[in-house]
C-alpha positions as CSV (number, residue, x, y, z in Angstrom):
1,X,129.2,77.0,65.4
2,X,126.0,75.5,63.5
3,X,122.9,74.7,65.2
4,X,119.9,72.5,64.0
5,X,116.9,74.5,63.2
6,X,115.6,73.4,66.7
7,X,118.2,75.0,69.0
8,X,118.5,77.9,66.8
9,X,115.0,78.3,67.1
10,X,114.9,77.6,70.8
11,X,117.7,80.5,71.0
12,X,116.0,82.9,69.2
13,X,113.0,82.7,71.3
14,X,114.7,83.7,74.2
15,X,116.0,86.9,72.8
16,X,112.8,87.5,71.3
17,X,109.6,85.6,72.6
18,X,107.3,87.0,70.5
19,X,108.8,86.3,67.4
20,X,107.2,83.6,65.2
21,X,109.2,81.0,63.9
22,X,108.1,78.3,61.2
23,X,110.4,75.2,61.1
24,X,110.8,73.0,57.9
25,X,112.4,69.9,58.3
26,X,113.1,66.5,56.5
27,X,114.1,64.4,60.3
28,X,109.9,64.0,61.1
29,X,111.3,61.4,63.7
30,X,113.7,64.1,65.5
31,X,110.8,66.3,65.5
32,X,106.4,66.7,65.5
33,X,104.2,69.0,65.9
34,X,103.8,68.8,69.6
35,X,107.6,68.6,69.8
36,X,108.1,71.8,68.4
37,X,104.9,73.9,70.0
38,X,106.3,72.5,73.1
39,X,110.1,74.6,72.3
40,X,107.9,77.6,71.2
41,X,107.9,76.9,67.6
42,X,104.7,78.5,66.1
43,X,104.7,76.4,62.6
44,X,105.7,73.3,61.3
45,X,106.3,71.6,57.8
46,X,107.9,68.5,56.9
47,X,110.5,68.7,53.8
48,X,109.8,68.4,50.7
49,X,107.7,71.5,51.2
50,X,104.8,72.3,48.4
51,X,104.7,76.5,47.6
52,X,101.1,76.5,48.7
53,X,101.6,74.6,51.9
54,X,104.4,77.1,52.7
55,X,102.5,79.6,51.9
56,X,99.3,78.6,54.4
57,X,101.5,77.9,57.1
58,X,103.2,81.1,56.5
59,X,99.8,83.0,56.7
60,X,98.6,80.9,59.9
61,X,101.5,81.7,62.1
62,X,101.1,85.1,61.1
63,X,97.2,85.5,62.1
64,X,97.9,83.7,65.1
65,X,100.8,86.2,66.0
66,X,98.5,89.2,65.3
67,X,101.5,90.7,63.4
């Protein structure tokens, strides 16, 4: 069974709270920023994803995470 990146996400949390997830995703109107911070989701990007915004993102959600 497939999940969109948003229930898997969801999912995931619930095993493991504290892990930080980072969503990319091309459907901006199934899904915002406040959408996904509201389900847990630590990061955010909208498809078609440039290396150095990936990269940021990547480095944010890892600060904020203390990891």
């Amino acid at each position: 069974m497939a999940l969109p990146g948003d229930k898997l996400s969801v999912e995931l949390i619930k095993i493991r709270p504290d892990i930080p997830v980072l969503l990319c995703t091309g459907f901006s109107e199934a899904m915002s920023v406040e959408k996904a911070a509201s389900l847990g989701i630590k990061g955010f990007l909208l498809k078609p994803i440039i290396m150095k915004d990936l990269a940021q993102k990547i480095r944010e959600v890892l600060d904020a995470c203390k990891i």
